[in-house]
PQR file of N, CA, C, O and H, with PARSE charges and radii, in Angstrom:
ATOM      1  N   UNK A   1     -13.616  17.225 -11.159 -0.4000 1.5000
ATOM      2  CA  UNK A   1     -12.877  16.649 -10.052 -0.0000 2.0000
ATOM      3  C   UNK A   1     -12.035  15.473 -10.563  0.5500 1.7000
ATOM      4  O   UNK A   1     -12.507  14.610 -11.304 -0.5500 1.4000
ATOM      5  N   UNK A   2     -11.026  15.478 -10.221 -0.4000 1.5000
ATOM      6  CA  UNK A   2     -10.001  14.430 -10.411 -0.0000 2.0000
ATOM      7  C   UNK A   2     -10.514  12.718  -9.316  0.5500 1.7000
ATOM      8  O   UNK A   2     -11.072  12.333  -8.289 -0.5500 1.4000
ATOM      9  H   UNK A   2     -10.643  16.179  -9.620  0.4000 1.0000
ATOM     10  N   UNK A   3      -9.862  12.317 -10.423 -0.4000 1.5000
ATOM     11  CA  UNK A   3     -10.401  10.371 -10.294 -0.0000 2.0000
ATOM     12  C   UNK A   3      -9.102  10.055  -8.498  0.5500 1.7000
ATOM     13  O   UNK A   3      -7.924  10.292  -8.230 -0.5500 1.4000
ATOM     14  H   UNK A   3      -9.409  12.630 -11.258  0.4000 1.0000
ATOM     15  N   UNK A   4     -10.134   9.513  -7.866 -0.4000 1.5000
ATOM     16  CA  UNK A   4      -9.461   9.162  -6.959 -0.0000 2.0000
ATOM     17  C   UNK A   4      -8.577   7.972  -6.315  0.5500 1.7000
ATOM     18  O   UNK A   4      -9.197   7.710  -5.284 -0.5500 1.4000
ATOM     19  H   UNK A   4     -11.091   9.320  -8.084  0.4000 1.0000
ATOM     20  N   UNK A   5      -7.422   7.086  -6.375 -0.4000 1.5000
ATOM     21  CA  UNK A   5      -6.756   6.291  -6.282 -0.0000 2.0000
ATOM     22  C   UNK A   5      -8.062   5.491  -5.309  0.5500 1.7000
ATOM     23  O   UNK A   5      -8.418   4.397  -5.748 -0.5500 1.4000
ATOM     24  H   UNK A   5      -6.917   7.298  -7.212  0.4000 1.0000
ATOM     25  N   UNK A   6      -8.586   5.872  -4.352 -0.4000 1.5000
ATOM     26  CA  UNK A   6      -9.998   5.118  -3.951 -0.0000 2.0000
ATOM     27  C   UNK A   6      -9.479   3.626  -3.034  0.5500 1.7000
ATOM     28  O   UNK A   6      -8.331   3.181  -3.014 -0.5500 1.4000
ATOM     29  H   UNK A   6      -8.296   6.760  -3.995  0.4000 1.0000
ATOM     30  N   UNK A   7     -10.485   3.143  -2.438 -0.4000 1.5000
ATOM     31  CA  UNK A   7      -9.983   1.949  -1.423 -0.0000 2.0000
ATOM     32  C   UNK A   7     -10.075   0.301  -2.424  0.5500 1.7000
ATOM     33  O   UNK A   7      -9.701  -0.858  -2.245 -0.5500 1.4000
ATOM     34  H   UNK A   7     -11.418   3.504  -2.454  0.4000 1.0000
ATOM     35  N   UNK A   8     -10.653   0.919  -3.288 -0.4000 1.5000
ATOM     36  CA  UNK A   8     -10.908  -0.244  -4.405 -0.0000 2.0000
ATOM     37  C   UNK A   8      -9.752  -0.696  -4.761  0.5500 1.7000
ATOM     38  O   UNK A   8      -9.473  -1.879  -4.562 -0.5500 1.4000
ATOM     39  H   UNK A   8     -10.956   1.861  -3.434  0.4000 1.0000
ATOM     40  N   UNK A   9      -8.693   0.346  -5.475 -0.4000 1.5000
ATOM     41  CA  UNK A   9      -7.917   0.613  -6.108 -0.0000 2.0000
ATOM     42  C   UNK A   9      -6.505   0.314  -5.392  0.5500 1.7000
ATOM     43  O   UNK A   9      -5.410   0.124  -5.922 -0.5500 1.4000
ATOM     44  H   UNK A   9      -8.920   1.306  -5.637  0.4000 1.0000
ATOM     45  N   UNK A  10      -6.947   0.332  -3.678 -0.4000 1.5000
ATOM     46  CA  UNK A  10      -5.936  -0.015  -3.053 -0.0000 2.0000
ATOM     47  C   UNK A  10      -5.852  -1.023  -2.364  0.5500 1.7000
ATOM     48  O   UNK A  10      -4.853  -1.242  -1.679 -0.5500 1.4000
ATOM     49  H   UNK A  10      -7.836   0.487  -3.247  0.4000 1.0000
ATOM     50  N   UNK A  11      -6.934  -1.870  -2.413 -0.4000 1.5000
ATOM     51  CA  UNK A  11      -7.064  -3.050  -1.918 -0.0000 2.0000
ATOM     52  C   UNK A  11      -6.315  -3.853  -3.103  0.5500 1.7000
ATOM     53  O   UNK A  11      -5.253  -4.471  -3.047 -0.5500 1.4000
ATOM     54  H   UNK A  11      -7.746  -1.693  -2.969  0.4000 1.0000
ATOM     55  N   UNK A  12      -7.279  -3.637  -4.305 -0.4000 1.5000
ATOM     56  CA  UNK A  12      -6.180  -4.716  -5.426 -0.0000 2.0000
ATOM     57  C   UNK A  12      -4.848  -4.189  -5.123  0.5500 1.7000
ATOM     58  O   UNK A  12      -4.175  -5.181  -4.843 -0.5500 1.4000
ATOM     59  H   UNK A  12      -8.142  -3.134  -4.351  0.4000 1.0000
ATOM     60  N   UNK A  13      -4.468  -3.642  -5.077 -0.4000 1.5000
ATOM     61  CA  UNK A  13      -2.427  -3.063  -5.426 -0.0000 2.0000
ATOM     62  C   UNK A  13      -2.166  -4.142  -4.198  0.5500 1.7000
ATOM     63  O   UNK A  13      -1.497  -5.134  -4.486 -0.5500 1.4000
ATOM     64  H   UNK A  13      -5.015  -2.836  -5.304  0.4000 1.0000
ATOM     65  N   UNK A  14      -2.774  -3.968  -2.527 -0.4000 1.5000
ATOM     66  CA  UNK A  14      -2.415  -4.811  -1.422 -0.0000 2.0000
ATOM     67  C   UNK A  14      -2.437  -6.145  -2.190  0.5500 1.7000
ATOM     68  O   UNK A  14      -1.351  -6.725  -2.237 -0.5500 1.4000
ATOM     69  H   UNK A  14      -3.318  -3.162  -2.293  0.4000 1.0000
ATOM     70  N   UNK A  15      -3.146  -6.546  -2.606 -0.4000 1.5000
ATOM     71  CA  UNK A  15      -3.713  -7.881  -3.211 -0.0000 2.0000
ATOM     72  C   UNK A  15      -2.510  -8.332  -3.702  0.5500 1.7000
ATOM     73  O   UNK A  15      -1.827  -9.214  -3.182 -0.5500 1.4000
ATOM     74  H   UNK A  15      -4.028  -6.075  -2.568  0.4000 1.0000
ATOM     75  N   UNK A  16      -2.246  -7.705  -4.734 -0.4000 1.5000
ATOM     76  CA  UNK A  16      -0.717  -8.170  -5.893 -0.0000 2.0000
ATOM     77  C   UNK A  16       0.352  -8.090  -4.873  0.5500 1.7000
ATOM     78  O   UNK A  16       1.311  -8.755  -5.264 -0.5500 1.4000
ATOM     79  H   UNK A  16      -2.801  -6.988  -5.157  0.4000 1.0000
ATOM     80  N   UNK A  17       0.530  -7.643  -3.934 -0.4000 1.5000
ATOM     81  CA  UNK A  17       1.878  -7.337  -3.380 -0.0000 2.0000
ATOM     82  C   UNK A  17       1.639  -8.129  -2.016  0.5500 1.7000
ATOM     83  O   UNK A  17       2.536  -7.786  -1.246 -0.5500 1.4000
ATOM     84  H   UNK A  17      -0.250  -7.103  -3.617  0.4000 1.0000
ATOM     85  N   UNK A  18       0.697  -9.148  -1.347 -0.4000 1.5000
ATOM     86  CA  UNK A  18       0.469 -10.087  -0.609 -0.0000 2.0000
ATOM     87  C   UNK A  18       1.544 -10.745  -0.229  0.5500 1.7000
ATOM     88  O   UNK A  18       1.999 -10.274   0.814 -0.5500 1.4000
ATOM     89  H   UNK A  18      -0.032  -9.426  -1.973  0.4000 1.0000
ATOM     90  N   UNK A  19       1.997 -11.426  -0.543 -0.4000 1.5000
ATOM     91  CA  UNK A  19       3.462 -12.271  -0.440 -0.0000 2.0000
ATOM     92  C   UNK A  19       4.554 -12.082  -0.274  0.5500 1.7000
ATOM     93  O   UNK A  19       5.428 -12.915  -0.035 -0.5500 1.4000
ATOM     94  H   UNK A  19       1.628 -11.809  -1.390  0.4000 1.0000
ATOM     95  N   UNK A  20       4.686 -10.468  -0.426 -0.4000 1.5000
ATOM     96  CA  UNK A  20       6.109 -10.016  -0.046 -0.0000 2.0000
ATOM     97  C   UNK A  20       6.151  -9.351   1.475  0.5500 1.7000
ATOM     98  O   UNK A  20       5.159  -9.178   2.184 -0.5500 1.4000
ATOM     99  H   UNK A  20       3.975  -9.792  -0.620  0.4000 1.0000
ATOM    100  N   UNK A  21       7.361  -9.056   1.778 -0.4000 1.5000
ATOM    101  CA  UNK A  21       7.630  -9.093   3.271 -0.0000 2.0000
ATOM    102  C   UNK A  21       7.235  -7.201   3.003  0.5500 1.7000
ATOM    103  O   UNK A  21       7.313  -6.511   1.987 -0.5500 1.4000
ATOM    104  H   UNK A  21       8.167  -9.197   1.202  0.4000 1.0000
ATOM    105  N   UNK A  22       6.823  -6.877   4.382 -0.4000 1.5000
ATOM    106  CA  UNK A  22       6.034  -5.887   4.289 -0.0000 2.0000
ATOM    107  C   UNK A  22       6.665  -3.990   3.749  0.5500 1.7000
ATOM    108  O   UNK A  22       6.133  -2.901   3.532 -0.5500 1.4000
ATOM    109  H   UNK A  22       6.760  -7.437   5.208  0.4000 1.0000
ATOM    110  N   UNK A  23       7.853  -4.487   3.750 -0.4000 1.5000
ATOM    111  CA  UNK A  23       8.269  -3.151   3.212 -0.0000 2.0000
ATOM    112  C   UNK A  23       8.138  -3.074   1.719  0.5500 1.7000
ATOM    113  O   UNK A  23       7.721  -2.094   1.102 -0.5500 1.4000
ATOM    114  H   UNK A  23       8.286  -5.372   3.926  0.4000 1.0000
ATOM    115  N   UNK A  24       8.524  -4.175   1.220 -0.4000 1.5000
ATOM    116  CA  UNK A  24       8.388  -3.960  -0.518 -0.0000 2.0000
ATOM    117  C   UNK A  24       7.012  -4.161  -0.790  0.5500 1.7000
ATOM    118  O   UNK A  24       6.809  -4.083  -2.002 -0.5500 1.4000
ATOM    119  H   UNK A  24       8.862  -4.972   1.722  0.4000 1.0000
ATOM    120  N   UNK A  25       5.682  -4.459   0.067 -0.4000 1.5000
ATOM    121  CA  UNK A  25       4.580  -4.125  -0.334 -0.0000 2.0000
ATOM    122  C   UNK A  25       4.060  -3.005  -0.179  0.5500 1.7000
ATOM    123  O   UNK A  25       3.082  -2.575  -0.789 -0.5500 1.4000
ATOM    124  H   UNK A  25       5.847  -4.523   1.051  0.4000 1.0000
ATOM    125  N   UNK A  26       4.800  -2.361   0.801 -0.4000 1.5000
ATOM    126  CA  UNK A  26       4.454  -0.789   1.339 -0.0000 2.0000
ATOM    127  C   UNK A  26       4.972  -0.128   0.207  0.5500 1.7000
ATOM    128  O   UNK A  26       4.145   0.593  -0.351 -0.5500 1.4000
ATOM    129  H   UNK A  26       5.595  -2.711   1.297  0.4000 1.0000
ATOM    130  N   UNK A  27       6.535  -0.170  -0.493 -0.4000 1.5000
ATOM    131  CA  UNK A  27       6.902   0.180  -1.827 -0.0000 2.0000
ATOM    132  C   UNK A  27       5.960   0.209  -2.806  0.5500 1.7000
ATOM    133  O   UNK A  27       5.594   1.177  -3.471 -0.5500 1.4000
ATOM    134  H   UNK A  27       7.207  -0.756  -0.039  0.4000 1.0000
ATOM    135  N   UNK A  28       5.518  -1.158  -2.858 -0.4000 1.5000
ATOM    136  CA  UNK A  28       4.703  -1.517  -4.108 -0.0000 2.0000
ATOM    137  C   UNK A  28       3.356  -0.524  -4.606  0.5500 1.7000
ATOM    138  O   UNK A  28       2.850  -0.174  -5.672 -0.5500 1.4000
ATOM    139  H   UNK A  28       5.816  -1.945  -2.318  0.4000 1.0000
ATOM    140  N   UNK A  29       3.081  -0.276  -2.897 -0.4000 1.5000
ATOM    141  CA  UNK A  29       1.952   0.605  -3.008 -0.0000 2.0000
ATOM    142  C   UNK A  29       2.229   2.202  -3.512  0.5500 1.7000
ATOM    143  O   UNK A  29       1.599   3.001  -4.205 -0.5500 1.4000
ATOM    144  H   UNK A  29       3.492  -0.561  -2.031  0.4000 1.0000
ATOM    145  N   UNK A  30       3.158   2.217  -2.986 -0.4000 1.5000
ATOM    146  CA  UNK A  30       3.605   3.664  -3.154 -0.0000 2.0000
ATOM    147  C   UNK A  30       3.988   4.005  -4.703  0.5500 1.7000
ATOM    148  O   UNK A  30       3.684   5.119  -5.128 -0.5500 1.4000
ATOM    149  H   UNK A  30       3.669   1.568  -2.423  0.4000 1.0000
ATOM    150  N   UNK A  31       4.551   3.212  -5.430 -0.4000 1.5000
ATOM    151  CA  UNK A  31       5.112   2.963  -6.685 -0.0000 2.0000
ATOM    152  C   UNK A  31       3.835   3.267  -7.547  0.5500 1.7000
ATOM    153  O   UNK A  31       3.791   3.993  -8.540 -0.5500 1.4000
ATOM    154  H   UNK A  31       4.799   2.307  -5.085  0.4000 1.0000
ATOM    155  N   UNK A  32       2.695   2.492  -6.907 -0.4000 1.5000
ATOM    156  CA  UNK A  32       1.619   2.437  -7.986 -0.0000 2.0000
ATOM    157  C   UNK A  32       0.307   3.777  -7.830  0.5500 1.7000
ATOM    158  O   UNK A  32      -0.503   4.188  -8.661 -0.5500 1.4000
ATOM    159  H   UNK A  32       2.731   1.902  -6.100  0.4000 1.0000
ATOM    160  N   UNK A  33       0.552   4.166  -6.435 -0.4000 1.5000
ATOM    161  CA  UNK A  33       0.411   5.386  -6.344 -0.0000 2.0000
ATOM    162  C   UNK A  33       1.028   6.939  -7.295  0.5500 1.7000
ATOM    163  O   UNK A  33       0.497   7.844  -7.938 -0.5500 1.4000
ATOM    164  H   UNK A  33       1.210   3.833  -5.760  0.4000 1.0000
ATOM    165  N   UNK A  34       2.259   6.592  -6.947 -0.4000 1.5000
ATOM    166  CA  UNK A  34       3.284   7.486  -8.083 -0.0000 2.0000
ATOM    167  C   UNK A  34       2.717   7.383  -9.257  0.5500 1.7000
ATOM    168  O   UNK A  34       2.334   8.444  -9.751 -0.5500 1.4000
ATOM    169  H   UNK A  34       2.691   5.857  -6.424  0.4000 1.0000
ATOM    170  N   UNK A  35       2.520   6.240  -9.961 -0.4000 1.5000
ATOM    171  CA  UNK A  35       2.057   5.535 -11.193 -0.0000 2.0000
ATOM    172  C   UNK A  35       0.761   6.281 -11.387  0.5500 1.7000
ATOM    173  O   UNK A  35       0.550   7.104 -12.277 -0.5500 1.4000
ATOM    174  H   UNK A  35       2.831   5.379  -9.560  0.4000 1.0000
ATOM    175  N   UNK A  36      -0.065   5.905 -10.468 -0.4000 1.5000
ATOM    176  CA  UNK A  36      -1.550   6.623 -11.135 -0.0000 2.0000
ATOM    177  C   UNK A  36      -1.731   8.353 -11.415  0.5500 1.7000
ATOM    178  O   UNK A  36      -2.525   8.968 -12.128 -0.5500 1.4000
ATOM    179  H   UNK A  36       0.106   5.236  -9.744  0.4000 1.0000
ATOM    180  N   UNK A  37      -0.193   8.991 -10.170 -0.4000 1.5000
ATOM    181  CA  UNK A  37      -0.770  10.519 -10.285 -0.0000 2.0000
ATOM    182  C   UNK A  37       0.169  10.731 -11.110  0.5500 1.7000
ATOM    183  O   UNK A  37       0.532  11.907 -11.096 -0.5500 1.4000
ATOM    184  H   UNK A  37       0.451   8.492  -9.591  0.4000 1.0000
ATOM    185  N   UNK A  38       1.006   9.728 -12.209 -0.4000 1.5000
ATOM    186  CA  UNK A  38       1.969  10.694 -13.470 -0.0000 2.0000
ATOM    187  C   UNK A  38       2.696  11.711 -13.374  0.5500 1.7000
ATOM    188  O   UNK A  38       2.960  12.527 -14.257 -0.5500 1.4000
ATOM    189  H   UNK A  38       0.711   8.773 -12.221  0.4000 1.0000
ATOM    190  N   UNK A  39       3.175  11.677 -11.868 -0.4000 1.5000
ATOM    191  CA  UNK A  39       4.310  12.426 -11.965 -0.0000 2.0000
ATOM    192  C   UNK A  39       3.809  13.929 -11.667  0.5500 1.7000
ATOM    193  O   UNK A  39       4.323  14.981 -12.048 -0.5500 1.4000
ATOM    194  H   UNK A  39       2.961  11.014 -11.151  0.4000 1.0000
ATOM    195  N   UNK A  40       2.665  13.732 -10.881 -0.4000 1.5000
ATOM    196  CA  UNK A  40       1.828  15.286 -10.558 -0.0000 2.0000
ATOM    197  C   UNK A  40       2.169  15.077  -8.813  0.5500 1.7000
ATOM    198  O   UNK A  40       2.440  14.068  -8.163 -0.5500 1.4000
ATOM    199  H   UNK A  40       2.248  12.877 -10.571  0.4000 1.0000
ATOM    200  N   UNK A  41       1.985  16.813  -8.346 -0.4000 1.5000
ATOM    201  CA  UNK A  41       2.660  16.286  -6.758 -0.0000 2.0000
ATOM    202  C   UNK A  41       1.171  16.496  -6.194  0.5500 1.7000
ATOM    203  O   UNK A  41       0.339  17.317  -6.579 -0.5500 1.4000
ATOM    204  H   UNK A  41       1.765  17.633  -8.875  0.4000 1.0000
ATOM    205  N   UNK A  42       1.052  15.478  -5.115 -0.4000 1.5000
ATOM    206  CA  UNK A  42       0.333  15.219  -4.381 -0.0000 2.0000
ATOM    207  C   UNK A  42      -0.844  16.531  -4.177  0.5500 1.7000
ATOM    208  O   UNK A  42      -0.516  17.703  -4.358 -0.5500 1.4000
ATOM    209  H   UNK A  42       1.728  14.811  -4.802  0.4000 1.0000
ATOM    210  N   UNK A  43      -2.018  16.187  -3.839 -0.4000 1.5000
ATOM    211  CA  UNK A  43      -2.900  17.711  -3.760 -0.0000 2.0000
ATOM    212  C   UNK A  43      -2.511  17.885  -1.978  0.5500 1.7000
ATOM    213  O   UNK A  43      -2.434  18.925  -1.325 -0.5500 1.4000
ATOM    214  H   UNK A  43      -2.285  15.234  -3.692  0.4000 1.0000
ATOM    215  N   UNK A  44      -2.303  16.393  -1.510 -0.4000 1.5000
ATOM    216  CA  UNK A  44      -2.210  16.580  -0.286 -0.0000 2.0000
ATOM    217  C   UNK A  44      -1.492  15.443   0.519  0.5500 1.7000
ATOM    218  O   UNK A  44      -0.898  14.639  -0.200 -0.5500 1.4000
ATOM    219  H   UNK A  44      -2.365  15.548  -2.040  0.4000 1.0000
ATOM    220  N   UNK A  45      -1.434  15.236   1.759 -0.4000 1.5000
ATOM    221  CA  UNK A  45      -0.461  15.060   2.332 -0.0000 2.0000
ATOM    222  C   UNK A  45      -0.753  13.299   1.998  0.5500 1.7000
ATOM    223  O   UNK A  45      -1.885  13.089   1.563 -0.5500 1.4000
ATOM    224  H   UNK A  45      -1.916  15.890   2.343  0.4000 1.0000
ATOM    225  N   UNK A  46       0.353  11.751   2.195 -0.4000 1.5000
ATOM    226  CA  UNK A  46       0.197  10.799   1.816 -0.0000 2.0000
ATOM    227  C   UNK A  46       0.569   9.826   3.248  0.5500 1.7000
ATOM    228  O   UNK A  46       1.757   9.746   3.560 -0.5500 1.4000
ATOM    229  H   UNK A  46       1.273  11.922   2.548  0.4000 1.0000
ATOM    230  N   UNK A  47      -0.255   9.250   3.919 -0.4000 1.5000
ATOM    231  CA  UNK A  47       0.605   8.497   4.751 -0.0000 2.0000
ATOM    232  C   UNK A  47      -0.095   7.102   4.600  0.5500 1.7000
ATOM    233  O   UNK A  47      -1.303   6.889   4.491 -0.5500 1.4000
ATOM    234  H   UNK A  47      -1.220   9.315   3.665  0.4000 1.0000
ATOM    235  N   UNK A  48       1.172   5.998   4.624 -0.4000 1.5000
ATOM    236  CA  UNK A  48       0.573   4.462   4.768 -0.0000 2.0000
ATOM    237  C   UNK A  48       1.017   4.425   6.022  0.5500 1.7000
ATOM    238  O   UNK A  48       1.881   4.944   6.728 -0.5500 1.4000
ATOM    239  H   UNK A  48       2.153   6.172   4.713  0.4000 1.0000
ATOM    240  N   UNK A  49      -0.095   3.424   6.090 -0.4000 1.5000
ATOM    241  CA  UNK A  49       0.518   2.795   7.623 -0.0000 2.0000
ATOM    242  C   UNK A  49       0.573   1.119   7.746  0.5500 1.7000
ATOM    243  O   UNK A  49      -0.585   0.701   7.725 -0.5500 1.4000
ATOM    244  H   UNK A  49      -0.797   3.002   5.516  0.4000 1.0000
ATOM    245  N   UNK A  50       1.452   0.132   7.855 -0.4000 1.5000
ATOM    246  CA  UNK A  50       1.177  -1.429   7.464 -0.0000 2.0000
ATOM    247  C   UNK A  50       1.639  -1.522   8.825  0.5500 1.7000
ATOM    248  O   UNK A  50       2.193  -0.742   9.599 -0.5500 1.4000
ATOM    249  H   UNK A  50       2.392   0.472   7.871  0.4000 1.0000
ATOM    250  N   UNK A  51       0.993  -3.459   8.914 -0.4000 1.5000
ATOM    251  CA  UNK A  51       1.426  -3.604  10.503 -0.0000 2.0000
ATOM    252  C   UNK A  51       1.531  -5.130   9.414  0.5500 1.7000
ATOM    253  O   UNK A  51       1.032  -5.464   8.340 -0.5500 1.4000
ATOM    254  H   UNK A  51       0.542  -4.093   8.285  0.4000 1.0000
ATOM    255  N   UNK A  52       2.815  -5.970  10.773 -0.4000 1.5000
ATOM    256  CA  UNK A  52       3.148  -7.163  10.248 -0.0000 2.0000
ATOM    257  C   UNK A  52       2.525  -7.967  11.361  0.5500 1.7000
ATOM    258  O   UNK A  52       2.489  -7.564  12.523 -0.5500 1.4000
ATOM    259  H   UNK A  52       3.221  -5.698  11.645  0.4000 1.0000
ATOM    260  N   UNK A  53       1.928  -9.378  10.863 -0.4000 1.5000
ATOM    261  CA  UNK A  53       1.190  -9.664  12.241 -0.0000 2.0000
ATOM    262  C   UNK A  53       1.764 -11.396  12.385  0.5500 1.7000
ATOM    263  O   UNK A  53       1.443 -12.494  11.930 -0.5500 1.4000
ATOM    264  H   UNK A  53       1.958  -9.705   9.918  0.4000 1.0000
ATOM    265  N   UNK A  54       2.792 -10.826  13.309 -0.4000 1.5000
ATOM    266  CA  UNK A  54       3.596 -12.236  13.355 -0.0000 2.0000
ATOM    267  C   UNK A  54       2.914 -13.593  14.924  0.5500 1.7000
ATOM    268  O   UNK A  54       2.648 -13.291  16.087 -0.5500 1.4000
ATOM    269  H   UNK A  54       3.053  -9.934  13.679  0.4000 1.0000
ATOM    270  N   UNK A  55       2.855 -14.746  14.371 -0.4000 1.5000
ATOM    271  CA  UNK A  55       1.949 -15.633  15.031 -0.0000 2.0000
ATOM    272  C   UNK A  55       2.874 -16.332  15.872  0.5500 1.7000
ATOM    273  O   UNK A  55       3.655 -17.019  15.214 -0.5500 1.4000
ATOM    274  H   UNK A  55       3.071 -14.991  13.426  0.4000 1.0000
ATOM    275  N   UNK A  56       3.060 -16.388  17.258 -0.4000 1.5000
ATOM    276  CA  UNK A  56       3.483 -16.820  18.464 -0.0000 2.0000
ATOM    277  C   UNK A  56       3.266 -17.934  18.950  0.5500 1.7000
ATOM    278  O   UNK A  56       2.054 -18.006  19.147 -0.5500 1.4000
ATOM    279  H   UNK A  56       2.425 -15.830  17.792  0.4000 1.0000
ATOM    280  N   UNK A  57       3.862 -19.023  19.313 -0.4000 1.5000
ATOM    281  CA  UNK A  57       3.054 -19.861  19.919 -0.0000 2.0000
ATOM    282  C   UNK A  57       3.244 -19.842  21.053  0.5500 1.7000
ATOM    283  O   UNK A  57       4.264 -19.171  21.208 -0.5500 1.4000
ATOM    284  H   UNK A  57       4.847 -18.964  19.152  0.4000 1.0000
ATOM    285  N   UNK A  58       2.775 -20.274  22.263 -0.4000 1.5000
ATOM    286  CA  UNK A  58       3.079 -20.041  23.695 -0.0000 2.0000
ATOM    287  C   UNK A  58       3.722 -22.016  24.034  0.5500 1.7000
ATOM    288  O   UNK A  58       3.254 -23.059  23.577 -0.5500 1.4000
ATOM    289  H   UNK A  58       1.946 -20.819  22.136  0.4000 1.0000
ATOM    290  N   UNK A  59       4.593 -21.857  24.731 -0.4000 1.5000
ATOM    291  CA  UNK A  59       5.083 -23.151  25.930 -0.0000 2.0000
ATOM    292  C   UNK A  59       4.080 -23.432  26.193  0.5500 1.7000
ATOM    293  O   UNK A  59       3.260 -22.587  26.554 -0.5500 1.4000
ATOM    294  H   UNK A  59       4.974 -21.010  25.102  0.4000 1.0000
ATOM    295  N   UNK A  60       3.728 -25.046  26.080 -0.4000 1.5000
ATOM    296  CA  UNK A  60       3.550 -26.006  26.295 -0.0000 2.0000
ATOM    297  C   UNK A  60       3.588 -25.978  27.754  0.5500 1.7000
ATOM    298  O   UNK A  60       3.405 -27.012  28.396 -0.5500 1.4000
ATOM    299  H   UNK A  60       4.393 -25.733  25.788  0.4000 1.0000
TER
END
């Protein structure tokens, strides 16, 4: 059985890519995804999903 990119594996990648605004971390992930399967196509289907969680303040 083939080694699995795993939640381990995708928590660090989130980790490194923290600071950027959320599409080029969604990239980042995807990039390093590409990266681990070498250019082999997917066994199966790939979806991310990111949410940006912007902080509001309410009137006084």
């Amino acid at each position: 059985m083939a080694d699995a990119f795993g939640v381990g594996r995708l928590s660090d990648v989130v980790r490194q890519h923290m600071g950027l605004p959320l599409a080029q971390l969604m990239q980042g992930v995807f990039t390093e995804i590409e990266r681990f399967t070498v250019g082999r196509a997917f066994p199966d289907d790939v979806c991310l999903v990111g949410m940006e969680i912007v902080r509001t303040e309410t009137p006084a």
